[in-house]
SEKE-462220 format. One record per atom (N, C-alpha, C): atom name; chain; residue number from 1; x, y, z. Coordinates in Angstrom, 3 decimals, decimal comma. Layout:
// SEKE-462220
 at ch   i        X        Y        Z
 CA  A NUM        X        Y        Z
...
END
This chain:
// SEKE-462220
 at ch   i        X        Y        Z
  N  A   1    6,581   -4,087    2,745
 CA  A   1    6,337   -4,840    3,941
  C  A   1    7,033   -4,186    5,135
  N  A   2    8,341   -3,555    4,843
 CA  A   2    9,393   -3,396    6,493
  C  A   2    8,522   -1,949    6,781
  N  A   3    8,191   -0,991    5,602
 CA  A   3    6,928    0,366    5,645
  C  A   3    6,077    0,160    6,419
  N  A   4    4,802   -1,045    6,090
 CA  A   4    3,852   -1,267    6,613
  C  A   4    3,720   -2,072    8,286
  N  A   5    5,378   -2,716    8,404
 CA  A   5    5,369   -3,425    9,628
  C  A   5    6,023   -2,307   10,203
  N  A   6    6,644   -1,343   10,225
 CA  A   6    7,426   -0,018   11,134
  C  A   6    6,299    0,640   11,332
  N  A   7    5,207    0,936   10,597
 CA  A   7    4,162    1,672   11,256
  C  A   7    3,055    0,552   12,553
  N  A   8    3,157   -0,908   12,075
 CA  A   8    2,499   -1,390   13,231
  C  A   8    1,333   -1,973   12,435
  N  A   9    1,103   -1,863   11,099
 CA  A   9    0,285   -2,109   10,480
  C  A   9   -0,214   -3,626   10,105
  N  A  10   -1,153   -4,182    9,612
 CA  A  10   -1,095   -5,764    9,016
  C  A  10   -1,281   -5,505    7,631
  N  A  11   -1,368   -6,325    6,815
 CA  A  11   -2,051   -6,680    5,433
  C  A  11   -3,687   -6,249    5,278
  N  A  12   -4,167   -6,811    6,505
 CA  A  12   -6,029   -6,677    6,426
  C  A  12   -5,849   -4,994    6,477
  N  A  13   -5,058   -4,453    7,457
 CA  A  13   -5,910   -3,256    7,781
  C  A  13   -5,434   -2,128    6,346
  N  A  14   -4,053   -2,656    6,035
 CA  A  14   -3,851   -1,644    4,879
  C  A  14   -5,101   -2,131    3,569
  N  A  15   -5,155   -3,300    3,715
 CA  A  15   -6,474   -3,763    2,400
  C  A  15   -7,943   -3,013    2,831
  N  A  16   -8,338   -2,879    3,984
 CA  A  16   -9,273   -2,394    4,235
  C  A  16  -10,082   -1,015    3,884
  N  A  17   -8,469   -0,411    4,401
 CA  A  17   -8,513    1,034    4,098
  C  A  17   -8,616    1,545    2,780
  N  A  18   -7,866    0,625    1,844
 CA  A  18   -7,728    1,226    0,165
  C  A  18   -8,892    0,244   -0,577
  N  A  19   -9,150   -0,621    0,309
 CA  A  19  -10,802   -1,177   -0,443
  C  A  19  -10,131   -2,625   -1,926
  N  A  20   -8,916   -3,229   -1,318
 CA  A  20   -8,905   -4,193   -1,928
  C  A  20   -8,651   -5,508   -0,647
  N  A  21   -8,261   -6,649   -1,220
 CA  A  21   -8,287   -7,616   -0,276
  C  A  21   -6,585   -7,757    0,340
  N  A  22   -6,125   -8,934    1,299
 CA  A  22   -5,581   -8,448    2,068
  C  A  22   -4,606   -9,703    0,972
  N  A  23   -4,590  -10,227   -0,047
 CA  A  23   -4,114  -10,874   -0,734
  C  A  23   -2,979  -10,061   -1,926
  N  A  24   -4,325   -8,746   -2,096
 CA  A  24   -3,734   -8,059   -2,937
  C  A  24   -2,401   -7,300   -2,350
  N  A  25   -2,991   -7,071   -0,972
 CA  A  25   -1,667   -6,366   -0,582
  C  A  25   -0,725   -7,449   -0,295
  N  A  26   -0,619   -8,243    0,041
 CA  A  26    0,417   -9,424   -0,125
  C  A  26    1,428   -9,641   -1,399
  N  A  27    0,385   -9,759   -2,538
 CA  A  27    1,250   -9,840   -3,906
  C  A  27    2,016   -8,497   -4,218
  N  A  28    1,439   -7,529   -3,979
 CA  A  28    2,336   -6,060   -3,922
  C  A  28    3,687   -6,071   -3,125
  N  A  29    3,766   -6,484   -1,806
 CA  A  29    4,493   -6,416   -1,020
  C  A  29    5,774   -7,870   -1,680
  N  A  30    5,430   -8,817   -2,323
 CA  A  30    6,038  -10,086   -2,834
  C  A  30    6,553   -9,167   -4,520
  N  A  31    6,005   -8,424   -4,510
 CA  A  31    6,336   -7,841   -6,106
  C  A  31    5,044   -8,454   -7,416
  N  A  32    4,747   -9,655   -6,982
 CA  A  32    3,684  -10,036   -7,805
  C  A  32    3,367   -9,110   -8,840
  N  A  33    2,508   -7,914   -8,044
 CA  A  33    1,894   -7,029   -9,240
  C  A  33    1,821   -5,933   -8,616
  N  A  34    1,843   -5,244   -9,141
 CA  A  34    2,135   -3,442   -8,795
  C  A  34    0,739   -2,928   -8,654
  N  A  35    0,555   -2,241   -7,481
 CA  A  35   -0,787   -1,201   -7,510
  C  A  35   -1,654   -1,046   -8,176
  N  A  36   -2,558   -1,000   -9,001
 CA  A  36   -3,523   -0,607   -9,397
  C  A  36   -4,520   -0,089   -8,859
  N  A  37   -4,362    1,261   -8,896
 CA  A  37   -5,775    2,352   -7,571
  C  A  37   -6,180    2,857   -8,537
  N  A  38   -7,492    2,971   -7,582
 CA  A  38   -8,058    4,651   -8,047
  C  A  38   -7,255    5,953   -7,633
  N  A  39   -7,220    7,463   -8,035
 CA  A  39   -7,126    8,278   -7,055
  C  A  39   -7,261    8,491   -5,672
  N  A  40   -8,765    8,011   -5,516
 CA  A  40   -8,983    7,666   -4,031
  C  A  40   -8,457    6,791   -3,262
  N  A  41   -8,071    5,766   -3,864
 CA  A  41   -7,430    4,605   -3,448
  C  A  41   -5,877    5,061   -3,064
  N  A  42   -5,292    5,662   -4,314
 CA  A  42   -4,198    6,037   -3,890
  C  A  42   -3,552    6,861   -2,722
  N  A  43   -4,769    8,066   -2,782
 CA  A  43   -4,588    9,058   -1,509
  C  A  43   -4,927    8,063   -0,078
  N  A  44   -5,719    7,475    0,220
 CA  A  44   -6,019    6,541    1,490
  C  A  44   -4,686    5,774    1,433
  N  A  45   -4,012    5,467    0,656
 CA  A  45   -2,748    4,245    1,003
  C  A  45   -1,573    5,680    1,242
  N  A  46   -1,375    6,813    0,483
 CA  A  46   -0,512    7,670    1,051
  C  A  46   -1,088    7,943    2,585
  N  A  47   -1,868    7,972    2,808
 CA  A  47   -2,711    8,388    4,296
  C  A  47   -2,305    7,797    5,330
  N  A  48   -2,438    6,244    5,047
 CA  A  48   -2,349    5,476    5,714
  C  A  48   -0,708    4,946    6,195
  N  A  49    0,170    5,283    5,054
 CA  A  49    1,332    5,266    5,184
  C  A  49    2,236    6,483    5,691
  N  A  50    1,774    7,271    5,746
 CA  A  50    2,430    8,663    5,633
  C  A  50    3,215    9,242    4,673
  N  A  51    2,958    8,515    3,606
 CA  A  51    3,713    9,032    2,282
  C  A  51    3,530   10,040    1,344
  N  A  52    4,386   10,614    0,943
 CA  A  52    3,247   11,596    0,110
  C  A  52    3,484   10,892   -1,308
  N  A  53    3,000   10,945   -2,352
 CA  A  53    2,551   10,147   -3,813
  C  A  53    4,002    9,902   -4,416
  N  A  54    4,825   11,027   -4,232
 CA  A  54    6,040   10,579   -4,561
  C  A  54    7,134    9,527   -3,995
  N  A  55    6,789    9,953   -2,521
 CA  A  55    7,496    8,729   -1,694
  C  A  55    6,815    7,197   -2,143
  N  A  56    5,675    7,281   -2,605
 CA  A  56    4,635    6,172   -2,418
  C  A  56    5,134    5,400   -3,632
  N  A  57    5,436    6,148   -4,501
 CA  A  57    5,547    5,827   -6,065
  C  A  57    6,989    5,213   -6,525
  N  A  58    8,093    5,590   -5,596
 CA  A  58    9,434    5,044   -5,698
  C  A  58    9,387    3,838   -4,610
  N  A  59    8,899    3,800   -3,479
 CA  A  59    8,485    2,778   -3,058
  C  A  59    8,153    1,391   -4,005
  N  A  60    7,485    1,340   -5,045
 CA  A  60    6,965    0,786   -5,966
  C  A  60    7,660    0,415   -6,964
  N  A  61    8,684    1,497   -7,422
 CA  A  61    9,901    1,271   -8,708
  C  A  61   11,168    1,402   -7,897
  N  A  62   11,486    0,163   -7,386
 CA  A  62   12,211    0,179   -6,597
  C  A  62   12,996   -1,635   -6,919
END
């Protein structure tokens, strides 16, 4: 969440971009449930974040 709000971002637009809903990114950000992408999915959320897969991935196991 402090990632996605320092870039200026919302919930909709990061859901948009990786092609799930803006719920899903909610429960991610709450811990709920961890990521589940495609490849493609994954590279558009590093994209969108400026992360590269490793930054993206400790982000996550954290």
């Amino acid at each position: 969440m402090k990632l996605r709000e320092s870039l200026g971002l919302t919930q909709r637009q990061i859901a948009e971009v990786v092609g799930v809903t803006d719920q899903t990114v909610s429960n991610w950000e709450r811990g709920v449930n961890l990521p589940r992408l495609t490849p493609i999915q994954t590279a558009k959320l590093c994209q969108i974040t400026r992360l590269s897969i490793e930054e993206l991935a400790q982000l996550f196991n954290q």
